[in-house]
DODO-34435 format. One record per residue (C-alpha): residue in three letters; x, y, z. Coordinates in steps of 0.001 Angstrom, whole numbers, plus 500000, padded with zeros to 6 digits. Example, Ala and Ser with C-alpha at 12.3 -4.5 7.8 and 13.67 -1.06 7.14 Angstrom:
BEGIN
+-----+--------+--------+--------+
:   r :      X :      Y :      Z :
+-----+--------+--------+--------+
: ALA : 512300 : 495500 : 507800 :
: SER : 513670 : 498940 : 507140 :
+-----+--------+--------+--------+
# end
This chain:
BEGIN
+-----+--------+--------+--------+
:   r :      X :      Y :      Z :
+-----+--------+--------+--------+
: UNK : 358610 : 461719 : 593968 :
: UNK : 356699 : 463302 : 596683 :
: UNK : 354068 : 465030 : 594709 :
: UNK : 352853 : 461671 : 593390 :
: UNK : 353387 : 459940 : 596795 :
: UNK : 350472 : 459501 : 599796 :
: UNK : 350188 : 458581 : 602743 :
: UNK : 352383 : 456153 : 604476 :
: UNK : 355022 : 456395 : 601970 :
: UNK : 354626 : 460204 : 601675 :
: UNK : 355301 : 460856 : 605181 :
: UNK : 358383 : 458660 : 605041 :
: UNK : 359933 : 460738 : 602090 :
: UNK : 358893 : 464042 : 604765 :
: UNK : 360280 : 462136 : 607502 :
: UNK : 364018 : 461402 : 605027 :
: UNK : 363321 : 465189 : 604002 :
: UNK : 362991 : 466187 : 607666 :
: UNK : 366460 : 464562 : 608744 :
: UNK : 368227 : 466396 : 605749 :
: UNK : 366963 : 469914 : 606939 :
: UNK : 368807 : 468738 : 610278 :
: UNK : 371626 : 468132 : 609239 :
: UNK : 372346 : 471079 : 607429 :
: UNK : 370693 : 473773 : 610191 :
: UNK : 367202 : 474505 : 608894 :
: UNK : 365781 : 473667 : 611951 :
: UNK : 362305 : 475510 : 610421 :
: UNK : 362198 : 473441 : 607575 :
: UNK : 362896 : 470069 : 609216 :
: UNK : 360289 : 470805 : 612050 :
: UNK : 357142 : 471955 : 609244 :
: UNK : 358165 : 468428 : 606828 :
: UNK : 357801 : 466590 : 610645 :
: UNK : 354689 : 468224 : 611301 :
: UNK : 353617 : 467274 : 608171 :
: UNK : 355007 : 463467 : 607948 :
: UNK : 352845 : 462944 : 611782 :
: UNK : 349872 : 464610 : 610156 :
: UNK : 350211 : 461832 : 607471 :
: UNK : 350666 : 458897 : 609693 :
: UNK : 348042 : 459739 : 611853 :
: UNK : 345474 : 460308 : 608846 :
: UNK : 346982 : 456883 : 607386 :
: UNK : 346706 : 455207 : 610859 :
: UNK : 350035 : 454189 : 610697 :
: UNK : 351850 : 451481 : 613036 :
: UNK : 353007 : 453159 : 616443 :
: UNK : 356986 : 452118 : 615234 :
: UNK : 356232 : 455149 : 612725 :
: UNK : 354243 : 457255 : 614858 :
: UNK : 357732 : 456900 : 617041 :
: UNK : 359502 : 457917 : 614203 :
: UNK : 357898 : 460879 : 613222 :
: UNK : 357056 : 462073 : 616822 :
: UNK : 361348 : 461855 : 617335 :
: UNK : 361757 : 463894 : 614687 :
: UNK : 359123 : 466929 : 615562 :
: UNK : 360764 : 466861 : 618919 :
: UNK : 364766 : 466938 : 617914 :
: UNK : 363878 : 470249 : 615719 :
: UNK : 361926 : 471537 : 618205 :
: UNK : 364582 : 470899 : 620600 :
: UNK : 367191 : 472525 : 617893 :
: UNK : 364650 : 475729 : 618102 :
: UNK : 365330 : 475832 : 621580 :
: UNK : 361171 : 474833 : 622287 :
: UNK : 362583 : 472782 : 624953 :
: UNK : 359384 : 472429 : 626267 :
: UNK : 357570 : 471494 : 623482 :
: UNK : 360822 : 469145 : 622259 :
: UNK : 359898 : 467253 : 625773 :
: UNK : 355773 : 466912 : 625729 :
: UNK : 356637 : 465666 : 622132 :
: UNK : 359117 : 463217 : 623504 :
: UNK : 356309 : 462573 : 626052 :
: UNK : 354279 : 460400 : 623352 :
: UNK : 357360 : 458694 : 622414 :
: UNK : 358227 : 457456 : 625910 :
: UNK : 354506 : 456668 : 626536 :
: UNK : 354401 : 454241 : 623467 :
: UNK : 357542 : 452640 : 624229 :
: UNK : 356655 : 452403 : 627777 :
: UNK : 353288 : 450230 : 626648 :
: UNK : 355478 : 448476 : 624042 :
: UNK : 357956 : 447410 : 626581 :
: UNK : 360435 : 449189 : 624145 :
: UNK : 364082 : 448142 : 624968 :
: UNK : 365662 : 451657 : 624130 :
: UNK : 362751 : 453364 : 626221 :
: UNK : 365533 : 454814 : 628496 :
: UNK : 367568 : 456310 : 625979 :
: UNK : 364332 : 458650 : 625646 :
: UNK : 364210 : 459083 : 628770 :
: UNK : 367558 : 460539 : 629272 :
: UNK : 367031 : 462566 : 626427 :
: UNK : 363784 : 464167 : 627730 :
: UNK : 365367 : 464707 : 630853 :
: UNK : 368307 : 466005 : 629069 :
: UNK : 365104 : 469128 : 627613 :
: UNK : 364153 : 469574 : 631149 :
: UNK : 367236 : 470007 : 632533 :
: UNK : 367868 : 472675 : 630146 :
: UNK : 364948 : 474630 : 631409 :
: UNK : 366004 : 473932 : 635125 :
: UNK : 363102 : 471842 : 635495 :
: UNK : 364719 : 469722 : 637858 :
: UNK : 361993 : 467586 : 639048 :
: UNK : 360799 : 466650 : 635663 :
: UNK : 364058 : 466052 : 634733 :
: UNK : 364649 : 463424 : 637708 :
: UNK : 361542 : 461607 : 637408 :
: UNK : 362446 : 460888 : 634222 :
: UNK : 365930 : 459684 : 635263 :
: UNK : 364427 : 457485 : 637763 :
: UNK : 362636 : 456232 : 635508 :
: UNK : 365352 : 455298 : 633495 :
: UNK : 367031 : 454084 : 636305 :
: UNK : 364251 : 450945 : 637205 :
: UNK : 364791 : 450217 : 632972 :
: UNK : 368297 : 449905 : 633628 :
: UNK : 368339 : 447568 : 636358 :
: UNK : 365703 : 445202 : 634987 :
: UNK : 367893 : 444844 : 632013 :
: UNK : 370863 : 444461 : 633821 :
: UNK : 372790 : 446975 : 632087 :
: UNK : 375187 : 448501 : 634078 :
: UNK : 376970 : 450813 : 631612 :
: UNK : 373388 : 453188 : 630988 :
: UNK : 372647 : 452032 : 634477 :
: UNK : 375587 : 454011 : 636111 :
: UNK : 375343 : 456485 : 633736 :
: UNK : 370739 : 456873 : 634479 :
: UNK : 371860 : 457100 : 638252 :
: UNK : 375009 : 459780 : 637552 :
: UNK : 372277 : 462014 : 635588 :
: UNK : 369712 : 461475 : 638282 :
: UNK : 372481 : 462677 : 641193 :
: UNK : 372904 : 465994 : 638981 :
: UNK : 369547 : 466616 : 639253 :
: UNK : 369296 : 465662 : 642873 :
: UNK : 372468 : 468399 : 643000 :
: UNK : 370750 : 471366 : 641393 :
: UNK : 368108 : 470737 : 643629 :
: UNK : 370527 : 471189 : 646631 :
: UNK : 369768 : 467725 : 648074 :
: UNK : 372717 : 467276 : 648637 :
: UNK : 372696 : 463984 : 651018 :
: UNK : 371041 : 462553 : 648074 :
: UNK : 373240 : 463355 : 645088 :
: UNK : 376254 : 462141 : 647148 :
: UNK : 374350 : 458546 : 647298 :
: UNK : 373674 : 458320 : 643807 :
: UNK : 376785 : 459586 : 642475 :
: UNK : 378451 : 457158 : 644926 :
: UNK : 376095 : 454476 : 643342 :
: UNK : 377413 : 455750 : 639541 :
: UNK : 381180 : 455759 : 641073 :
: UNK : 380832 : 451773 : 642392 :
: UNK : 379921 : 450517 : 638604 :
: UNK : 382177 : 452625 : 637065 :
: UNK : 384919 : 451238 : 639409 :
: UNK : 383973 : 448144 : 638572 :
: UNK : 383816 : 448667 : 634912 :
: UNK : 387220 : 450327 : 635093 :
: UNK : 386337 : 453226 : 633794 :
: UNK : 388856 : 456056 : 635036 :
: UNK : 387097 : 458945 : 633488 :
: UNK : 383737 : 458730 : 634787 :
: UNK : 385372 : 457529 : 638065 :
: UNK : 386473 : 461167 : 637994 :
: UNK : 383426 : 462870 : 637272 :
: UNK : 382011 : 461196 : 639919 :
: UNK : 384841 : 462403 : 642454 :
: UNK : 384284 : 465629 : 640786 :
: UNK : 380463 : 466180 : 642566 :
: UNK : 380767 : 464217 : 645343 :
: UNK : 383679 : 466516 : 646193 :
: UNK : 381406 : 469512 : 645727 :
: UNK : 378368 : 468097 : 647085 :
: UNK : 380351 : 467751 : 650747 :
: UNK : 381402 : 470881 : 650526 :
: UNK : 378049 : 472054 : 649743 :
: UNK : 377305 : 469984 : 653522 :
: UNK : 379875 : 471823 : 654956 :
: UNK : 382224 : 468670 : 655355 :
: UNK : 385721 : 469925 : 654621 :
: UNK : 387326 : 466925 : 655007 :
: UNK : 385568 : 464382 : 652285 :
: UNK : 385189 : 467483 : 650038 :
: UNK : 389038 : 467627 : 650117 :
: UNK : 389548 : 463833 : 649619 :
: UNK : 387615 : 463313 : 646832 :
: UNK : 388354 : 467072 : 645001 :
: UNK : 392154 : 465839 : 645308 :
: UNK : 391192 : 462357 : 644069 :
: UNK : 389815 : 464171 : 640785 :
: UNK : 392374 : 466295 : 640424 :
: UNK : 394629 : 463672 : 640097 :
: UNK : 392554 : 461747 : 637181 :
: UNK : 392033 : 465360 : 635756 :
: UNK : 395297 : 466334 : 635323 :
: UNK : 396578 : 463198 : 633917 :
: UNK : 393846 : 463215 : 631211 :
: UNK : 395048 : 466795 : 630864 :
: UNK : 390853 : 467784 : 630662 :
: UNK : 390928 : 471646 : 631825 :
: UNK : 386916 : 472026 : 632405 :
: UNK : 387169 : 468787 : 634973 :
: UNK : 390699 : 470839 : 636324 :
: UNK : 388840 : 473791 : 637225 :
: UNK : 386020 : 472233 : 639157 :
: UNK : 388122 : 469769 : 640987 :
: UNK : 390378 : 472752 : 641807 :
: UNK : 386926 : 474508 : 642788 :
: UNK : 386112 : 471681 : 645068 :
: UNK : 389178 : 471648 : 646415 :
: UNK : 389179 : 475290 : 647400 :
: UNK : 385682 : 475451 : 648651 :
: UNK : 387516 : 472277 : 651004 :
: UNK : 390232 : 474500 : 652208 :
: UNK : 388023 : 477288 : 652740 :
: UNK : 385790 : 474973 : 655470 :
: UNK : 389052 : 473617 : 656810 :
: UNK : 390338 : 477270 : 657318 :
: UNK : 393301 : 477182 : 655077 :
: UNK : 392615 : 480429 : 653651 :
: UNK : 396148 : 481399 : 652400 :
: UNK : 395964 : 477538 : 650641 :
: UNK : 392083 : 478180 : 649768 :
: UNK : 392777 : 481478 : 647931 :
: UNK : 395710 : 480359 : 645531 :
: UNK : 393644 : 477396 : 645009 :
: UNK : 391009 : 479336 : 643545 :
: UNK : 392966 : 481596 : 642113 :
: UNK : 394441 : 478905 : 639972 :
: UNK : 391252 : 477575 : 639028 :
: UNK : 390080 : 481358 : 637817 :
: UNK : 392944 : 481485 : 635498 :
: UNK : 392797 : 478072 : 633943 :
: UNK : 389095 : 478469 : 633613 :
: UNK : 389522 : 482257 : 631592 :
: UNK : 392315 : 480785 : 629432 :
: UNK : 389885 : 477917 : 629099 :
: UNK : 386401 : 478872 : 628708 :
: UNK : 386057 : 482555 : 629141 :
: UNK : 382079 : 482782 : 628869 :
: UNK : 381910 : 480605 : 631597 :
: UNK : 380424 : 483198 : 633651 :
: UNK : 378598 : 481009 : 636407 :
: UNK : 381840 : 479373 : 637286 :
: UNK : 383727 : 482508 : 637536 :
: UNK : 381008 : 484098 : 639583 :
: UNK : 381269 : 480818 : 641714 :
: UNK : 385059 : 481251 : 642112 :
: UNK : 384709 : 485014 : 643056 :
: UNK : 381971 : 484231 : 645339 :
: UNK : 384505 : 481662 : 647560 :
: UNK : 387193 : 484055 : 647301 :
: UNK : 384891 : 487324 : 648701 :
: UNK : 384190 : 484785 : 651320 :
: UNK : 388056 : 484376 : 652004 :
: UNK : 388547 : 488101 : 651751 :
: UNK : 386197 : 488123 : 654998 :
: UNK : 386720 : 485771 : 656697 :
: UNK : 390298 : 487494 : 656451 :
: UNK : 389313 : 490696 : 657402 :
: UNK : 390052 : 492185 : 653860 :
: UNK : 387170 : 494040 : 653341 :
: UNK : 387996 : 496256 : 650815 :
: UNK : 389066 : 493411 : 648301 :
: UNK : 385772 : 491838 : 649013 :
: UNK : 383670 : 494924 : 648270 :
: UNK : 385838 : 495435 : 644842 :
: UNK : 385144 : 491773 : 643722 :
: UNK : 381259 : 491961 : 644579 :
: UNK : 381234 : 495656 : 642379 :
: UNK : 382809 : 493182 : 639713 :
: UNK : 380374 : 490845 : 639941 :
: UNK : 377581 : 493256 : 640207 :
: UNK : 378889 : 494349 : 636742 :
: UNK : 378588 : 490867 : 635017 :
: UNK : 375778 : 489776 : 636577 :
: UNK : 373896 : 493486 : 635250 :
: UNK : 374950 : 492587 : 631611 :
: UNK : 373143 : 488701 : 631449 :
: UNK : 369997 : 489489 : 633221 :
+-----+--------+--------+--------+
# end
């Protein structure tokens, strides 16, 4: 069928072929029959729906070959012809090429996309994608330790969530706020809201959102001076999280970090200097 196919219709059969190589890993093969489907349409001058099409597809198997930058210049064209063709689902590209920057800790790409997505939102009145656009664009404002900020936009994400009912995210929310006053130095709020998702994450029984609100919660202690509370805190959250996760080395390196800063603060020097050797170790090994 495809050798005696041309143009439009060829690079539709490339584009079905494409999605098959997807699905079953052969992330080579579906990115060369994309390639080859845009070469196509653009030689056919096809509509701008296909261009979309084919242009989505080059940039999820790029994406799935870890070209992350490439996956999001690719995406670039898509967003820029929805963006002229006042495309409803414009944001859900959006997030998605954020989604590629964010994975190469390009946080200020990643944000103005989110913003982006954000204005979309609230012209459409759609507060579901709207609180989740403004949750995303907090964790960028996060990473980028602007911290004042991401506590206003998670806030933002926590009021329509609230209002929607929706426990979970409610949690999330509580989750990075928590951290995010810690981060400010404020004890006190940290240790509100890191208890308030502890709560939802326990009864959801969801160990990953355990360990960081018993992370936030430590951190909390820590500023308050609660040290003795502060270190089986984190201690807890260390164990759950290796039982858990084990190749979560950030977050262990995280928890070891707050509890060398215990051990000093303590004047217990010599457990300090052991954990930092142990961290010195892992952190050797993933450079």
């Amino acid at each position: 069928m495809l050798a005696t196919a041309s143009g439009i219709e060829r690079a539709e059969i490339l584009l079905d072929l494409s999605r098959r190589a997807t699905y079953r890993n052969s992330c080579e093969e579906a990115l060369a029959l994309a390639e080859e489907a845009r070469d196509d349409l653009i030689k056919a001058g096809a509509a701008e729906s296909l261009m979309v099409k084919a242009y989505t597809a080059e940039s999820y198997a790029l994406a799935s070959l870890n070209r992350k930058f490439e996956a999001a210049n690719v995406l670039g064209q898509v967003v820029e012809i929805s963006r002229k063709n006042e495309d409803p689902f414009i944001d859900d590209h959006l997030r998605m090429q954020a989604m590629w920057y964010s994975d190469m800790k390009d946080w200020e790409a990643a944000l103005k996309c989110q913003m982006e997505a954000i204005v979309v939102n609230e012209i459409d009145g759609d507060t579901q994608w709207l609180a989740r656009s403004l949750f995303l664009a907090a964790g960028c404002y996060h990473n980028m330790k602007k911290y004042t900020l991401a506590i206003d936009y998670y806030k933002r994400a926590r009021m329509l969530y609230k209002s929607d009912k929706n426990v979970n995210e409610v949690g999330a929310c509580d989750i990075w706020i928590g951290d995010s006053y810690a981060e400010l130095g404020n004890g006190e709020l940290a240790l509100t809201y890191g208890n308030q998702a502890l709560d939802i994450s326990r009864l959801i029984k969801r160990t990953p959102w355990v360990v960081l609100s018993l992370i936030v919660i430590g951190k909390a202690q820590s500023l308050l001076a609660d040290f003795d509370r502060a270190e089986c805190t984190l201690e807890e959250a260390h164990s759950l999280l290796v039982e858990d996760a084990p190749n979560q080395w950030d977050l262990i390196i995280e928890i070891q970090e707050e509890l060398i800063n215990i051990y000093r603060q303590t004047n217990r020097f010599g457990y300090a200097d052991e954990a930092e050797a142990r961290i010195a170790t892992i952190r050797e090994i993933l450079e």
